[in-house]
N, C-alpha and C positions, 0 to 999 in steps of 0.2 A: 581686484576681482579674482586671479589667478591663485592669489596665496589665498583667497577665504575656501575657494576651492580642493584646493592642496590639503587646506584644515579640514573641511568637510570630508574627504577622503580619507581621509587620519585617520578620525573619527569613525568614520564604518568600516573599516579594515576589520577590527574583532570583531564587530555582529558578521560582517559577511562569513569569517571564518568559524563565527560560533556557527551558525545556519549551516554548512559545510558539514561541519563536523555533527551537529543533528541529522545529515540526509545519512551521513554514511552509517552513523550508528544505527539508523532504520533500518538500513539496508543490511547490515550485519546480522538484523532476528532471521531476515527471508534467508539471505545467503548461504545454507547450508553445505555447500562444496567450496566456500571460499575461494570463488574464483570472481569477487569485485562487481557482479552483475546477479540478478535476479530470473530464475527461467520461468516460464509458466509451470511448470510442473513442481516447484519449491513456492511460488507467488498461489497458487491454488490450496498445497496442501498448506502453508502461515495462512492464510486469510480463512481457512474452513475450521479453524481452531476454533471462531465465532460460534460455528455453528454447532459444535461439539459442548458446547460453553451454555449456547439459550436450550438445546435438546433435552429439556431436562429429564424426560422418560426414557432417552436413548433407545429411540423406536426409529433414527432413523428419518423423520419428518417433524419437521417444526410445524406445529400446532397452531392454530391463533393466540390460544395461550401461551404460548411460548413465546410469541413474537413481540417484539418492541410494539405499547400500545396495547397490547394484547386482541389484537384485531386485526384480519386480512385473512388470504386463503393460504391452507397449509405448503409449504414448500418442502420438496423432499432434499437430499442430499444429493441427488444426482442433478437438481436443477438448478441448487445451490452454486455446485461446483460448476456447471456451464455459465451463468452467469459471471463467475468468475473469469472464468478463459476469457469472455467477451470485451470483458472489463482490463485485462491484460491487454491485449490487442488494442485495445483503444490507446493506454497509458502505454505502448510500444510504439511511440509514435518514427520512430527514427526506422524501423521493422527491421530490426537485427535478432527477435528472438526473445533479450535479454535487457532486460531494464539496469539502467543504471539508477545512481542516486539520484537524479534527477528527473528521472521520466517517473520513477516511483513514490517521489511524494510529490508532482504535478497534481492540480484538479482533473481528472477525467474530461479530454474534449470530445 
């Protein structure tokens, strides 16, 4: 039972490491000062990239046309981004600030 165990661990050693090595490389698009952690102020301006992306008029306010679906009420940029802060705080769960590779690719609790 020990050794089937021992092999089982074997065995996941590289996925755990590959998975590792995918959180950090995420982590490296936000990280703009390279300093290993994710701030709200670099996690708001990577994640508004989206919204620079569906803005096709660049007015500024995503449209219902513009929105995934093409359907719901327009969203501005400024509510865009608070939504985001809210969305950081939540995935900060440890509340230091700064997301690590871990708190940053968690599902939102």
């Amino acid at each position: 039972m020990i050794r089937r165990l021992a092999v089982a661990a074997a065995l996941l050693l590289p996925l755990t490491a590959a998975a590792q090595d995918s959180r950090n490389a995420y982590l490296r698009q936000f990280d703009t000062d390279g300093n290993g952690c994710v701030s709200e102020s670099e996690y708001v301006a990577y994640m508004s990239r989206g919204f620079e992306r569906m803005d096709a008029n660049h007015d500024g306010v995503l449209e219902p046309s513009e929105l995934p679906g093409g359907h719901g009420k327009p969203v501005t940029l400024k509510e865009w981004r608070a939504n985001l802060r809210h969305q950081f705080h939540r995935l900060d769960r440890r509340h230091t600030g700064c997301l690590d590779a871990q708190e940053l690719t968690a599902p939102p609790g």
